[in-house]
C-alpha positions as CSV (number, residue, x, y, z in Angstrom):
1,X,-7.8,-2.3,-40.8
2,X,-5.1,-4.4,-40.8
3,X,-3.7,-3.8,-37.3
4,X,-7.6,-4.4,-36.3
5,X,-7.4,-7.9,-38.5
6,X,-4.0,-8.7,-36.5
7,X,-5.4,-7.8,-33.1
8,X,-8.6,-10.0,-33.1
9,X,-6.2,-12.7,-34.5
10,X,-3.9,-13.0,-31.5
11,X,-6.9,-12.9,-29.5
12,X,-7.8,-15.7,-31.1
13,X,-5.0,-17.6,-30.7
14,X,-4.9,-16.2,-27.3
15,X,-8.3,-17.9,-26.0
16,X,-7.2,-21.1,-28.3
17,X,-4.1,-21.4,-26.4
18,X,-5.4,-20.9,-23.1
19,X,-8.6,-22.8,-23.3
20,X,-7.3,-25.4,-25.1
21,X,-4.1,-25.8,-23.0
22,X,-5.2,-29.0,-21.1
23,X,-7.7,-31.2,-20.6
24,X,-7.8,-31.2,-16.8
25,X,-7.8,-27.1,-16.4
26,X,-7.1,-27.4,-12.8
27,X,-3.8,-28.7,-13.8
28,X,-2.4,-25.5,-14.9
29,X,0.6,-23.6,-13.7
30,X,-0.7,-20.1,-13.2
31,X,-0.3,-18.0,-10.8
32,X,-2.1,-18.2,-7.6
33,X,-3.2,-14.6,-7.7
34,X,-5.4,-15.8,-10.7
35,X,-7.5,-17.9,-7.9
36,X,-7.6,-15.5,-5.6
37,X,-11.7,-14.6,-4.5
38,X,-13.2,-15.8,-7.9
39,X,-17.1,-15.5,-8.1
40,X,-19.4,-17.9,-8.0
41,X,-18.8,-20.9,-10.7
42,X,-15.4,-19.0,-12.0
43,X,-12.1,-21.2,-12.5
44,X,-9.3,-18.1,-12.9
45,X,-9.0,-15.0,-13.5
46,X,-6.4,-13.5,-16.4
47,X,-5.7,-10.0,-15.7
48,X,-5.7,-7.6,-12.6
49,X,-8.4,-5.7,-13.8
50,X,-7.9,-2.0,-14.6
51,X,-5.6,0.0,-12.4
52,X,-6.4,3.5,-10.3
53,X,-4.7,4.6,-7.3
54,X,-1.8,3.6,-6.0
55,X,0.3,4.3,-2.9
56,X,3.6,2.7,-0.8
57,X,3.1,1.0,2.0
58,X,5.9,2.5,4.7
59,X,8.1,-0.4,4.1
60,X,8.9,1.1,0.8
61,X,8.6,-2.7,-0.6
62,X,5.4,-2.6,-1.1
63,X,2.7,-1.1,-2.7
64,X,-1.2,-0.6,-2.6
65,X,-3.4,-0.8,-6.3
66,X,-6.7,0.1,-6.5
67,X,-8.7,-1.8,-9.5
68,X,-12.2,-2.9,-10.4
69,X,-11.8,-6.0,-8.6
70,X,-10.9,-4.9,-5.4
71,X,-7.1,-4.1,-3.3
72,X,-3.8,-5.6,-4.6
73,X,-0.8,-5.2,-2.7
74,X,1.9,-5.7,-4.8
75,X,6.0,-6.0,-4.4
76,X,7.4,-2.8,-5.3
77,X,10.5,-4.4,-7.6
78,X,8.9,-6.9,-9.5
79,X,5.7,-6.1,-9.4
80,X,4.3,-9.6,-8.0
81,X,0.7,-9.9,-6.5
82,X,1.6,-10.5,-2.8
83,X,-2.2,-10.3,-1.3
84,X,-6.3,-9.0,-3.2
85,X,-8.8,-7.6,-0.9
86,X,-12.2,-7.7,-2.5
87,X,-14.5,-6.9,0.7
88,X,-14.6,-3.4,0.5
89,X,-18.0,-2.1,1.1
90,X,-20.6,-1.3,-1.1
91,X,-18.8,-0.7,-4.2
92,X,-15.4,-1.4,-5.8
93,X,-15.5,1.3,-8.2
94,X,-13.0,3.6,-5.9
95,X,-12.8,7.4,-6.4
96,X,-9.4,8.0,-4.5
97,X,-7.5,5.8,-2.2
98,X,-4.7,7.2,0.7
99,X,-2.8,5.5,2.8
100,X,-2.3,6.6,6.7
101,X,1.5,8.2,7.2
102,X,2.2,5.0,9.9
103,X,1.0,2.5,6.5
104,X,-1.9,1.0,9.0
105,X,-4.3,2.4,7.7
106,X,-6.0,2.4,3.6
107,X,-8.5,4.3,3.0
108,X,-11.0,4.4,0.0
109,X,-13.9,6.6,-1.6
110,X,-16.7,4.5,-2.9
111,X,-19.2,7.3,-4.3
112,X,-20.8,9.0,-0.6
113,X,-19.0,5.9,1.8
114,X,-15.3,5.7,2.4
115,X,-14.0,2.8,3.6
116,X,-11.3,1.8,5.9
117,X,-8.7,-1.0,5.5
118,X,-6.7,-2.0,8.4
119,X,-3.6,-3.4,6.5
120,X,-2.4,-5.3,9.7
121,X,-5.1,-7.4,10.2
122,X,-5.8,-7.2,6.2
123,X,-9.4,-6.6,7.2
124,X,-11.8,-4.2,6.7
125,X,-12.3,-1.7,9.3
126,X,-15.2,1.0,9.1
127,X,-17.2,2.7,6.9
128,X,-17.6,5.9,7.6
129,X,-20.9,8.0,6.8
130,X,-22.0,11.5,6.5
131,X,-21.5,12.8,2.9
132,X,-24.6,13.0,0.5
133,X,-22.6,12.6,-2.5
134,X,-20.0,11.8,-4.2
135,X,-16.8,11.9,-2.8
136,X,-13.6,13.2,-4.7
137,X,-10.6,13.4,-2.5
138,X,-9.6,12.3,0.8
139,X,-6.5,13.1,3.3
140,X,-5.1,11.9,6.5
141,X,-3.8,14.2,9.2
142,X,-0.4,13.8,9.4
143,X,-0.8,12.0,12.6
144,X,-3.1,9.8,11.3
145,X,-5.9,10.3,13.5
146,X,-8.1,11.7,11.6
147,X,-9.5,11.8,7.6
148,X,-11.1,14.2,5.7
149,X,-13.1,14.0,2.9
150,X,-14.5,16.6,-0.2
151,X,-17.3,15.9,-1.9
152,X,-20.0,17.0,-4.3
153,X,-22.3,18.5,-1.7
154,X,-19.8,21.4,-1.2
155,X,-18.6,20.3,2.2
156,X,-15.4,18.7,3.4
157,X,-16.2,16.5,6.4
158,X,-13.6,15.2,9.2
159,X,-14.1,11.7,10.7
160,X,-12.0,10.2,13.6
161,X,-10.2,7.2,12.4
162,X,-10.0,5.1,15.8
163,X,-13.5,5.2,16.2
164,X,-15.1,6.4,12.9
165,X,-16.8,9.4,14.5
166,X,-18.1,12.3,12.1
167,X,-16.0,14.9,13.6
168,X,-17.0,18.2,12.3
169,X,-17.5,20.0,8.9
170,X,-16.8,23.1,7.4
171,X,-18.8,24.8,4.8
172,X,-17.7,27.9,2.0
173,X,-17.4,26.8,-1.2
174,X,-20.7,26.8,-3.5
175,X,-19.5,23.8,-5.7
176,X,-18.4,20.2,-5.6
177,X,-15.1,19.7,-3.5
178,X,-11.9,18.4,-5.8
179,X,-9.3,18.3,-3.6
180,X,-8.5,18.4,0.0
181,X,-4.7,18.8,1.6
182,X,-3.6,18.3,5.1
183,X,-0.5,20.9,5.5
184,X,2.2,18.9,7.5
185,X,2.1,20.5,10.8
186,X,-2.0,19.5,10.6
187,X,-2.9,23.4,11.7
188,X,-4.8,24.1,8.4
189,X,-6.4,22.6,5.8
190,X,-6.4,23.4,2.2
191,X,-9.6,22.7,-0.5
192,X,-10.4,23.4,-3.7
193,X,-13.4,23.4,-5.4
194,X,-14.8,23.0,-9.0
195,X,-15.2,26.3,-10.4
196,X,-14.4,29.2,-8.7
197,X,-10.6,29.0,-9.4
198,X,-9.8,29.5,-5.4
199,X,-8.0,27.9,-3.0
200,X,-9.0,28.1,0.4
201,X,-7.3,27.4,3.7
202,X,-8.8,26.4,6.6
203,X,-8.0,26.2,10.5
204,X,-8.8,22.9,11.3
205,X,-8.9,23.3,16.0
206,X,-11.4,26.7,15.2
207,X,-12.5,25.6,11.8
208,X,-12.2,29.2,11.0
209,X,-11.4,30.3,7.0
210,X,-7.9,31.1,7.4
211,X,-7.1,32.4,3.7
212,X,-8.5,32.6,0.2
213,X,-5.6,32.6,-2.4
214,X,-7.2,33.6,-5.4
215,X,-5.6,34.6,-8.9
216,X,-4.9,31.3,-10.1
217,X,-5.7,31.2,-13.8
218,X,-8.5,28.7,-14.8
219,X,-9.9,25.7,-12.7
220,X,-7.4,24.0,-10.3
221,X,-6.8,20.6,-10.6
222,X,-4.9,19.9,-7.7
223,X,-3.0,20.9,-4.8
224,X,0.0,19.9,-2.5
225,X,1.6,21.7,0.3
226,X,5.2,21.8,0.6
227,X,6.9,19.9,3.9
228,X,7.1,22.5,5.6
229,X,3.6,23.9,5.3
230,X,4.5,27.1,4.4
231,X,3.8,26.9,0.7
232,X,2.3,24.8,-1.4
233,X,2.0,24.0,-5.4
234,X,-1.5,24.1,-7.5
235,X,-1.6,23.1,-11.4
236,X,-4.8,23.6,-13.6
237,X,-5.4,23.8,-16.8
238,X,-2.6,25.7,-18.6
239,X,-0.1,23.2,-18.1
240,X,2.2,25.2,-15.5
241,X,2.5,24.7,-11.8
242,X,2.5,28.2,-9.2
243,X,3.8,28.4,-5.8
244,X,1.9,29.9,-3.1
245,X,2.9,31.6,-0.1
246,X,-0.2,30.4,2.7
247,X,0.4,32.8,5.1
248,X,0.0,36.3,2.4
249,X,-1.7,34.5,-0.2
250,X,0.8,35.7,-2.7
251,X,2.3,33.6,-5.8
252,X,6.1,33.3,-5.3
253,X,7.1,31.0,-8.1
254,X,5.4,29.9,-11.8
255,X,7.1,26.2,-13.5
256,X,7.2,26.1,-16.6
257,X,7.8,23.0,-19.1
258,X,5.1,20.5,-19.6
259,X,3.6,20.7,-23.1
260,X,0.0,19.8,-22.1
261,X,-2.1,19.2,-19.0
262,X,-0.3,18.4,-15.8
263,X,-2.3,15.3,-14.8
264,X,-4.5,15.6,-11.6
265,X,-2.8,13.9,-8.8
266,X,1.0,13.8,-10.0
267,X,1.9,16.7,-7.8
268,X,4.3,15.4,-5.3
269,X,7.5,17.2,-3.1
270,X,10.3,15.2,-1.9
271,X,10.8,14.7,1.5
272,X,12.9,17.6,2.3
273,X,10.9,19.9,-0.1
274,X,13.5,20.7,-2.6
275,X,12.5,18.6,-5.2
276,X,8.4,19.0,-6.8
277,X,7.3,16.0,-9.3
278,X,4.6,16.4,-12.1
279,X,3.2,14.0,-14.4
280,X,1.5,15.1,-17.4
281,X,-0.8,14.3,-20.5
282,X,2.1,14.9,-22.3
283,X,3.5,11.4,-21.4
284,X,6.7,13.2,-19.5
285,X,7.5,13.0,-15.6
286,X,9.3,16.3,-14.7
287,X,11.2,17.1,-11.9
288,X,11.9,20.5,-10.9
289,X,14.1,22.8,-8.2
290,X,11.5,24.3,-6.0
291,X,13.9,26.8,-4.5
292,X,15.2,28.1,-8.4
293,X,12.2,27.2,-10.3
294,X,14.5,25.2,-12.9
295,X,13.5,22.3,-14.7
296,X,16.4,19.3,-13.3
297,X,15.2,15.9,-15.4
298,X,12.4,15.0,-18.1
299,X,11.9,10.9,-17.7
300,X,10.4,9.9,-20.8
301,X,7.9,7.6,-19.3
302,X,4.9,6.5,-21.5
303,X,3.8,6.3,-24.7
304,X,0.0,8.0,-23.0
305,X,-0.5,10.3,-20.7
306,X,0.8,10.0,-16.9
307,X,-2.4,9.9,-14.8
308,X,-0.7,9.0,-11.2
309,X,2.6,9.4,-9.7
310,X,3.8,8.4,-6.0
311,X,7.4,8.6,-4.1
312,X,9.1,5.6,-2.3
313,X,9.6,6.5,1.1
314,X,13.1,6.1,0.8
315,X,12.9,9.0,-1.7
316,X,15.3,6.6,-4.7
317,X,12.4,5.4,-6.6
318,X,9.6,7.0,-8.6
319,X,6.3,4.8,-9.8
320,X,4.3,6.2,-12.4
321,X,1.0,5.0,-13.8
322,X,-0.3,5.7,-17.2
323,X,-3.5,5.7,-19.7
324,X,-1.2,2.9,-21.6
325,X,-2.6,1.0,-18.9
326,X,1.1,0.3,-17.5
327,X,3.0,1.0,-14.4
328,X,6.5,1.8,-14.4
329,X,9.0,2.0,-11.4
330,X,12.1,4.5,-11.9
331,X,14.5,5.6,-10.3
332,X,14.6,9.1,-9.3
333,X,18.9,10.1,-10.0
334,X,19.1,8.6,-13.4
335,X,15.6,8.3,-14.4
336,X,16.4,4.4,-15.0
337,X,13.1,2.3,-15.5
338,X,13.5,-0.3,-12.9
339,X,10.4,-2.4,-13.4
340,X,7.0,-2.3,-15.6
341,X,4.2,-4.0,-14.9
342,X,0.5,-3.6,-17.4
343,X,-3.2,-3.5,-16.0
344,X,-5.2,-4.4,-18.9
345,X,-4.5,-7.4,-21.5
346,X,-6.7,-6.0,-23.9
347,X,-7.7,-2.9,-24.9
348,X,-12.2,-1.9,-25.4
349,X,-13.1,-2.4,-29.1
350,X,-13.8,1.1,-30.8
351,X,-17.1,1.5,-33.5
352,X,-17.7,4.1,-36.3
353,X,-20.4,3.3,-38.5
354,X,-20.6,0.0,-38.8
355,X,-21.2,-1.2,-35.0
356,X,-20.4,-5.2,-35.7
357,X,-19.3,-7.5,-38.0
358,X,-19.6,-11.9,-38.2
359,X,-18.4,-14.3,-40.6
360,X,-20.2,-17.2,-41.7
361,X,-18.5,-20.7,-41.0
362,X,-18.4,-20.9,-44.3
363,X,-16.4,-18.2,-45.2
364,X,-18.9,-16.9,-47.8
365,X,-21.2,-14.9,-45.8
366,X,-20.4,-11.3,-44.4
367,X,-22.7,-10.0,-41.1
368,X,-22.5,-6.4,-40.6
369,X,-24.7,-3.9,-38.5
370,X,-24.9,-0.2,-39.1
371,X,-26.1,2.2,-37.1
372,X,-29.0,2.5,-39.4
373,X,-30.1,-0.5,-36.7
374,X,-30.1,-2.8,-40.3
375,X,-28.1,-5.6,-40.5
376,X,-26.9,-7.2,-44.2
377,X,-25.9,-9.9,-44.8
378,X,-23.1,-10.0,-48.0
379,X,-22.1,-12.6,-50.2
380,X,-18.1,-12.3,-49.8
381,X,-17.2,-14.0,-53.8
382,X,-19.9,-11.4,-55.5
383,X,-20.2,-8.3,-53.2
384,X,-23.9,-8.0,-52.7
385,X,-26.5,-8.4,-50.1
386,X,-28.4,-11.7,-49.8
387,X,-30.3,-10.2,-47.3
388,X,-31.1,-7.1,-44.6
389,X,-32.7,-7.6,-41.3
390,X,-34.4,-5.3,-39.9
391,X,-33.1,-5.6,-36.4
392,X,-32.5,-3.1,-33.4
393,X,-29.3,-0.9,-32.6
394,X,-26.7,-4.0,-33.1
395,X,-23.5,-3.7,-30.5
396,X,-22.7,-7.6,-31.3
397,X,-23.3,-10.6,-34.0
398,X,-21.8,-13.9,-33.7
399,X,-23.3,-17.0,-36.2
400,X,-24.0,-20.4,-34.8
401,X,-21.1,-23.1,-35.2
402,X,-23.4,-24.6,-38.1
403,X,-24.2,-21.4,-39.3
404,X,-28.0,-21.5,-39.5
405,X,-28.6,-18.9,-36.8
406,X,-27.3,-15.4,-35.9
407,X,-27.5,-14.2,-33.0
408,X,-27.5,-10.1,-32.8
409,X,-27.1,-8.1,-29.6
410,X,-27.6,-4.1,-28.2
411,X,-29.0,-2.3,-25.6
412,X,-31.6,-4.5,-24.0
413,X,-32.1,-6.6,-27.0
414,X,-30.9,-10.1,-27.9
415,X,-32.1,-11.5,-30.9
416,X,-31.7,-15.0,-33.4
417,X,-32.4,-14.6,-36.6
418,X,-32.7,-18.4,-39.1
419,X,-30.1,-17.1,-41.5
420,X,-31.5,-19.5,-44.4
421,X,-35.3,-17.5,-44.7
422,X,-33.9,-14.1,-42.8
423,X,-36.5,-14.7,-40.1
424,X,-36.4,-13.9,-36.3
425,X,-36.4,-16.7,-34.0
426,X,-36.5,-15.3,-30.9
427,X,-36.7,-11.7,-29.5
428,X,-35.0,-12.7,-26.2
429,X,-36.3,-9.2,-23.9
430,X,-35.1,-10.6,-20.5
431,X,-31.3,-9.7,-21.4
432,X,-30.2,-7.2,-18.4
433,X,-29.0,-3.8,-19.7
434,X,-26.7,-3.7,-23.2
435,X,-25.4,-6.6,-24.0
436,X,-21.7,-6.1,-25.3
437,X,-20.6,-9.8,-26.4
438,X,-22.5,-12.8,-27.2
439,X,-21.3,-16.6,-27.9
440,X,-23.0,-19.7,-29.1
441,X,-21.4,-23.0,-27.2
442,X,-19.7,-25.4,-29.7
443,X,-23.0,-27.8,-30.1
444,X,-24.6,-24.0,-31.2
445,X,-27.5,-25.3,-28.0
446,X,-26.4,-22.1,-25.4
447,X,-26.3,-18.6,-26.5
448,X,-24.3,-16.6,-23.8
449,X,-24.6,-13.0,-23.2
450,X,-22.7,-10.7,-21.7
451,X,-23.6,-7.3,-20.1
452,X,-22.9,-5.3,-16.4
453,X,-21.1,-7.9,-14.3
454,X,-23.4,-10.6,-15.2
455,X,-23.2,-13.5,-18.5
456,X,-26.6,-15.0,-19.0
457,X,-27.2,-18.1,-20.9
458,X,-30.2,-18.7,-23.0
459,X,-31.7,-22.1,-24.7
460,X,-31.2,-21.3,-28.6
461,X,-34.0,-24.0,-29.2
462,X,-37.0,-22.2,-27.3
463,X,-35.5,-19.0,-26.2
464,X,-35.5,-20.0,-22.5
465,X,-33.4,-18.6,-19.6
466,X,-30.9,-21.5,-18.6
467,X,-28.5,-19.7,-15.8
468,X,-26.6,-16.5,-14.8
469,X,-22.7,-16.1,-14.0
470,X,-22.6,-12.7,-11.9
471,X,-19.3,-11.3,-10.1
472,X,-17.4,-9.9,-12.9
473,X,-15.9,-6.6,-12.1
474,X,-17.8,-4.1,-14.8
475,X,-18.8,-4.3,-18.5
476,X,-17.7,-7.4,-20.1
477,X,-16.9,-6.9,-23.6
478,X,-15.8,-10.4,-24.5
479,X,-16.6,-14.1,-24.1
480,X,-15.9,-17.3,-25.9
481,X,-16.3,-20.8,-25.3
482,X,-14.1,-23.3,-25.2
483,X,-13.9,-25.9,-28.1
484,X,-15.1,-28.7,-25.5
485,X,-18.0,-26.1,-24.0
486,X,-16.7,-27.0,-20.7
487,X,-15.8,-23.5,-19.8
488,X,-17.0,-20.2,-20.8
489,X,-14.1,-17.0,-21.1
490,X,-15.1,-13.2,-20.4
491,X,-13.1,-10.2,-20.5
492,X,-12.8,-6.6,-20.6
493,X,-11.6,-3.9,-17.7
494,X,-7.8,-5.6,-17.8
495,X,-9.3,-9.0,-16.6
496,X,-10.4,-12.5,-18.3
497,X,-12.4,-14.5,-15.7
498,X,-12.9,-18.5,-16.9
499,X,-16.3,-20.3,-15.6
500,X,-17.3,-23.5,-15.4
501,X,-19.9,-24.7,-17.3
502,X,-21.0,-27.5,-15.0
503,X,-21.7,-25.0,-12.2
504,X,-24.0,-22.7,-13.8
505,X,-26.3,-20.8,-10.8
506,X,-29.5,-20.2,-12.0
507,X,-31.4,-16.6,-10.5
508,X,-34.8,-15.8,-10.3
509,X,-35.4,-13.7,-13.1
C-alpha cells in the first residue's frame, strides 16, 4: 500500500510538473521525437510506447524498434530517436519484425499482412498477401530476395521481395507455424510448429520435406541454424538448448544452465559459429562454447525476464530487451552495460477486489467499487458508509472538482451519480468499449473518457457528446487535465500523448 500511495503521488507531481510547466506549452524544450506524427488535435507525446522487436541496421550504429506507435530507429550508443515511421499498413500491433541481411529492407507481421519498409527511401514498400491468418515468424533468404512467412493456417508461404509476388508454399504441419529459419546457404528451410514437438526441414528449389528431427522434449519455442547450416539450436520448455545435426537428424549437443524458460527469440550464434547466446525468464544472458558445450559468461542483465536479444554486426556489442520494459546495450568480452534506455514511463495499474478508489475534495469522503458492481461511499473521520450505489462493474471513479458529482466508469458504462442525494444523473451508453480512465475538466463542465485509442468528452450538465480525440496507440489507462483545462493528458502502453483542448474533432457517433 504504501509503495501504491508513493507511486500515484509522483504521478501526480509528474502531470503537475509537466502540465503546469509553462504557460505557452509550445515553448517547451522537449525533444523533437515527442512531435514527431502526433494525431489529430495532440501537442506531444511522452514516451515511445511499449517496445517489441528489435534489430541492427548493417551499419552496426543503428538500430530498428518496433512499438505500438509505429518504427523507431534509434542510435545504437545512446539510445537517441534518430527517425518514427507510423505508416505501416493496417495495423501497428506487429507480431515479428526482420531486417533484410543488406539492412534495405524491414519487414513486419501485422496479424495475416506483412509489410515491407524500404529503409532507404524510409518509405513503405509492399504489403504482401496470401496468409489467412495470423502470422508468427518471418525470415529472409540470406540473399535477401525473398521472405517467408509461418502462420496459423499451417502453411509457411514464400513471397519475392522485389516485386512482392506469392512465390510458393509448402504444406506438412497440422498446426499453427511458430517459427521459420532460413539455413545460411538458403538450400533448406527449417519450421516448427505448435504442438507436435518436431522440427522439420524443407528444400526450398524442390520444396521437397527434407528431414523431420523429432525427439525434442516438449513444445519448441524456437530455432536457429548455426552459420554454417549444418546444425542448428532449438530450446523449449525445459530451459535447456540441444544441437541438431540437419543432415542425420541426430542430437549432438544438450546446454545446460538457465534456471527457467529460455525466452523465445534470444537464440542467436556469432558470426563465426563458435559462440550461441540465450536470454531467459530467469533475467540472465548466457553465453556458451558451441564446440565444448561449456557455459563461458552469465551477464546479469534485468531485474525481469529477457524477452529479445540481437548481435551487433560487428560481433562487440550485445542488446537485450526485457519485461522491465528496458533495453540494455552490453558488451559482449566483459559483459559491460554500455547503454540503457526504458520503453514505458509507467507501469498498468493492478486490481484485486476492490476495482477503484476516489477521494472527495474534501478529504472526508472515501469512493470505492468492488467487484460486487456496488460502490460505497465512506466517511473517512468515523469509518462508515454514508451511502452505496448500486452501479455497474466499476474499472474507474473520479469526483467533480466541487465534489457534487461522481463520475463511475466500466465496460461500456459511464455513469454520474449527485453525490449529495446518491442519485444517478446520467447513464451515458454511447461510451465506446471499457472505459479505463475518466477526468472532469477543472470548471467540473467536461467529463473525459478514455477507452481503445479513442478519449471522448461528454457535457456533465445534460449528458451530451461534445467531441472525440482518436490516434492513441492502444488502451489508455490514464488522463488528466491540466489546471487551466487547456490541455488534456493520456497515457498508458509506455506513452503520454497531450491534446489540445481548443481543437477537439467532433465524429459522428
Amino acid at each position: 500500500m504504501r509503495r501504491s500511495r508513493l507511486f500515484c503521488g509522483t504521478l501526480t507531481l509528474f502531470f503537475a510538473s509537466v502540465l503546469g510547466f509553462a504557460q505557452d506549452y509550445t515553448g517547451w524544450q522537449l525533444p523533437d521525437y515527442t512531435r514527431w506524427h502526433l494525431p489529430e488535435g495532440a501537442i506531444v507525446r511522452l514516451g515511445r510506447s511499449w517496445l517489441g522487436n528489435f534489430a541492427f541496421l548493417p551499419d552496426g550504429e543503428r538500430f530498428a524498434v518496433s512499438s505500438g506507435i509505429g518504427l523507431w530507429i534509434c542510435d545504437a550508443r545512446t539510445g537517441e530517436e534518430l527517425e518514427l515511421f507510423t505508416d505501416v499498413g493496417t495495423k501497428q500491433r506487429w507480431n515479428r519484425m526482420v531486417l533484410s541481411s543488406d539492412g534495405s529492407t524491414l519487414a513486419a507481421a501485422t496479424d495475416h499482412e506483412v509489410v515491407l519498409w524500404d529503409l532507404q527511401t524510409n518509405k513503405l514498400d509492399k504489403v504482401l498477401v496470401g496468409h489467412e491468418d495470423r502470422i508468427y515468424s518471418l525470415a529472409f533468404s540470406p540473399n535477401g530476395e525473398i521472405l517467408a512467412g509461418g502462420s496459423r493456417d499451417t502453411t509457411i508461404r514464400l513471397w519475392t521481395v522485389r516485386t512482392g509476388e506469392l512465390l510458393k508454399s509448402f504444406v506438412g504441419h497440422t498446426d499453427r507455424i511458430r517459427f521459420v529459419a532460413y539455413a545460411n546457404d538458403g538450400k533448406t528451410l527449417a519450421c516448427v510448429s505448435w504442438r507436435d514437438n518436431t522440427i522439420l526441414i524443407w528444400d526450398v528449389e524442390t520444396e521437397e520435406l527434407v528431414k523431420a528431427i523429432t525427439g525434442h522434449p516438449g513444445r519448441i519455442d524456437g530455432i536457429v541454424y548455426a552459420p554454417d547450416s549444418r546444425t542448428l539450436a532449438s530450446i523449449g520448455q525445459d530451459s535447456k538448448i540441444h544441437i541438431w545435426d540437419v543432415g542425420t537428424g541426430k542430437r549432438l549437443k544438450t546446454l545446460i544452465g538457465h534456471t527457467d524458460r529460455i525466452s523465445i527469440g534470444t537464440l542467436i550464434y556469432s558470426r563465426d559459429g563458435a559462440t550461441l547466446f540465450s536470454g531467459s525468464w530467469d533475467g540472465t544472458i548466457r553465453v556458451w562454447d558451441v564446440h565444448t558445450g561449456e557455459l563461458i559468461k552469465t551477464i546479469t542483465a534485468h531485474t525481469k525476464g529477457a524477452h529479445s536479444i540481437a548481435y551487433t554486426p560487428d560481433g562487440k556489442s550485445l542488446v537485450s530487451g526485457s519485461w522491465d520494459d528496458e533495453i540494455r546495450l552490453w558488451y559482449v568480452d566483459t559483459g559491460h552495460l554500455l547503454q540503457m534506455f526504458t520503453g514505458n514511463i509507467t507501469d498498468p495499474d493492478s486490481r484485486s477486489g476492490v476495482n477503484a478508489i476516489a477521494l472527495h475534495p474534501d478529504g472526508r469522503t472515501l469512493a470505492v467499487a468492488t467487484d460486487e458492481k456496488v460502490v460505497g461511499l465512506w466517511d473517512l473521520p468515523t469509518g462508515k458508509i454514508k451511502a452505496t450505489l448500486a452501479a455497474h462493474r466499476v474499472q474507474a471513479l473520479v469526483f467533480s472538482p466541487d465534489g457534487n458529482m461522481l463520475a463511475s466508469s466500466g465496460e461500456g458504462d459511464l455513469c454520474l451519480w449527485d453525490v449529495r442525494t446518491a442519485k444517478l444523473l446520467h447513464n451515458i451508453v454511447k461510451a465506446r468499449g471499457s472505459v479505463y480512465a475518466i477526468a472532469f475538466s477543472p470548471d467540473g463542465q467536461i467529463l473525459a473518457s478514455a477507452s481503445w485509442k479513442t478519449i471522448e468528452l461528454w457535457n456533465t450538465g445534460t449528458g451530451e457528446y461534445i467531441g472525440t480525440f482518436t490516434g492513441y496507440p492502444g488502451w489508455i489507462r490514464a488522463v488528466a487535465f491540466s489546471p487551466d483545462g487547456k490541455m488534456l493528458a493520456s497515457g498508458n502502453n509506455g506513452t503520454v500523448i497531450l491534446w489540445d483542448m481548443n481543437r477537439i474533432p467532433v465524429l459522428d457517433k
